[in-house]
Each structure stands twice: as C-alpha cells, then as structure tokens.
C-alpha positions in Angstrom: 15.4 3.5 -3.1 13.8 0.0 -3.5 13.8 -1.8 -7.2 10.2 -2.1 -6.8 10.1 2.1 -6.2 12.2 2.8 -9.4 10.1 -0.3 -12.1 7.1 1.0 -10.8 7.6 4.9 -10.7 9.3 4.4 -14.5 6.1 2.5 -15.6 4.0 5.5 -14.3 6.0 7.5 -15.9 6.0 6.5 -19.1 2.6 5.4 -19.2 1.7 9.1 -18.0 3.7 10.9 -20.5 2.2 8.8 -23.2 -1.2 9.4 -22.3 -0.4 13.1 -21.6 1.3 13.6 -25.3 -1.9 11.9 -26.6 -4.3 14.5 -25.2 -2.0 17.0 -25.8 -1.7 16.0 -30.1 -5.7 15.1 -30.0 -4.5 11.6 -31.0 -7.4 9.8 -33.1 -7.8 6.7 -31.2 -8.6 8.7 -28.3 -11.1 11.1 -28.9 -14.3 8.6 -29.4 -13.6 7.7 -25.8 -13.3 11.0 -24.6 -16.7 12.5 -26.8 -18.5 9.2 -25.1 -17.3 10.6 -21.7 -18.5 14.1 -22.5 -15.2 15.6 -21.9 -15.0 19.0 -24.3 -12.5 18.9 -26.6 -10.8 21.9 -25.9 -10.0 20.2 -22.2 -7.6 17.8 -24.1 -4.3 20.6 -24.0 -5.5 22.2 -20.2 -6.3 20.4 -18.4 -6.0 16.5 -19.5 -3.0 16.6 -21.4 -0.7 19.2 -19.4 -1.6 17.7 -15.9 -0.8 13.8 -17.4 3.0 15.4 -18.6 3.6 17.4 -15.4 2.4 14.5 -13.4 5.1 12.1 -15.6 7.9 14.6 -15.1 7.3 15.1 -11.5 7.5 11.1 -10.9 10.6 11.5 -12.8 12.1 14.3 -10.5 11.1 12.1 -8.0 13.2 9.5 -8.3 15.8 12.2 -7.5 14.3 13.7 -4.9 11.2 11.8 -3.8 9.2 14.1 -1.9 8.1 15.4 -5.5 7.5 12.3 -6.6 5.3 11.6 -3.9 3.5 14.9 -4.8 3.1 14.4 -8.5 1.9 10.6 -7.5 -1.1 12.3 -5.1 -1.7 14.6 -8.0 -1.9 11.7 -10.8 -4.1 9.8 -8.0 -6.6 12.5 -7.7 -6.3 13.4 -11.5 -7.2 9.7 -12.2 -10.3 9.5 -9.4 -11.8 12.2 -11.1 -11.3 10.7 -14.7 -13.3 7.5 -13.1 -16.0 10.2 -12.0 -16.5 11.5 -15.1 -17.0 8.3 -16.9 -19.4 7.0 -14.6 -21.5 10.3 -14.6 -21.6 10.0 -18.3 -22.3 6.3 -18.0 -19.0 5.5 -20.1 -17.7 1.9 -19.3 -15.7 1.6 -22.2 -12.2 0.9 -22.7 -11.0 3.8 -22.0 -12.5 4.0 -18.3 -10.9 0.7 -18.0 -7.8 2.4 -18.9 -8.5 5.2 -15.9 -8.9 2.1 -13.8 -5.7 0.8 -14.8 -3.7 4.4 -14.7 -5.1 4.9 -10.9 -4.2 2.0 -9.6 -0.6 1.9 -11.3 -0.1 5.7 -9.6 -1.6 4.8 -6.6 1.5 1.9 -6.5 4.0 4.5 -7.2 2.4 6.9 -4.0 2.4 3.7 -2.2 6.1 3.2 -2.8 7.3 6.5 -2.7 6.6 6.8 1.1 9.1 6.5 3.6 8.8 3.2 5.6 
C-alpha cells in the first residue's frame, strides 16, 4: 500500500462522505444547484446521498482490503460520470458541476491507485 494510495483514497473518502451526508440532510447550500440540474428532490436520500456514503465507506474498507475499494472507486466513477450527464443535459455549468468535475477526477485517482501494478 503506497502513501499516495492511502492520501488519496482518504481524500475521496472524506470528500464522499461529506457530500453524501449533505444529500442525505437536504443541506441548503446545495439544493439551488441541484433544482438548476433538474434533479427531484426526493432523489437526494436514494439515490444521491446513499450511493456518495456507501461509495465513502467502501473506499474506506478498502484500504483494508482493496479489491472493495477498487469496487466502490468504479462505482463513485460511474456515479460521478452520470452526475456530469445530468448537468449538461440540463445545461447547468455552475459550481456545482464543477464540483462533479472535481469529485470524478479525485475518484478516478483513487481507482487508478487502487489497482495492482
């Protein structure tokens, strides 16, 4: 397990987990973004906010046993390619697609790492 592996998966992690407890408590500051994306809010608790907090826990796991790290990472990764979807079908460049920018690319480091070399 490389130093880059563990800073990178624990980033993911806790950036994940915050943005999954956000959706999952309907936190203010993110629900302009989300109504601008046309997501429903009754998608915040399933699927948004429970896939972001599983996704956290299993790159947490994973840093015990990495093959479910790597699968929560290609779940987060396909989570966040979909988020990027929405917000350009709804024509939503704000900062919160930004923010799905950042989040894919920060998982796609941690599936990136996670592999065996």
């Amino acid at each position: 397990m490389t130093a880059a592996y563990v800073a990178v998966t624990l980033t993911a992690v806790a950036a994940n987990g915050f943005s999954g407890v956000a959706a999952l408590l309907h936190f203010k500051p993110i629900m302009p973004g989300m109504a601008k994306a046309g997501v429903p809010v009754s998608w915040l608790t399933f699927p948004i906010g429970t896939l972001k907090t599983l996704g956290a826990l299993g790159l947490a796991a994973g840093l015990a046993f990495r093959p479910l790290g790597t699968s929560a990472a290609i779940g987060l990764v396909l989570f966040f390619v979909c988020a990027i979807y929405t917000h350009i079908r709804a024509g939503d460049y704000s900062a919160q697609f930004a923010l799905a920018i950042g989040f894919l690319g920060l998982n796609v480091a941690a599936l990136a790492l996670s592999l065996p070399t």
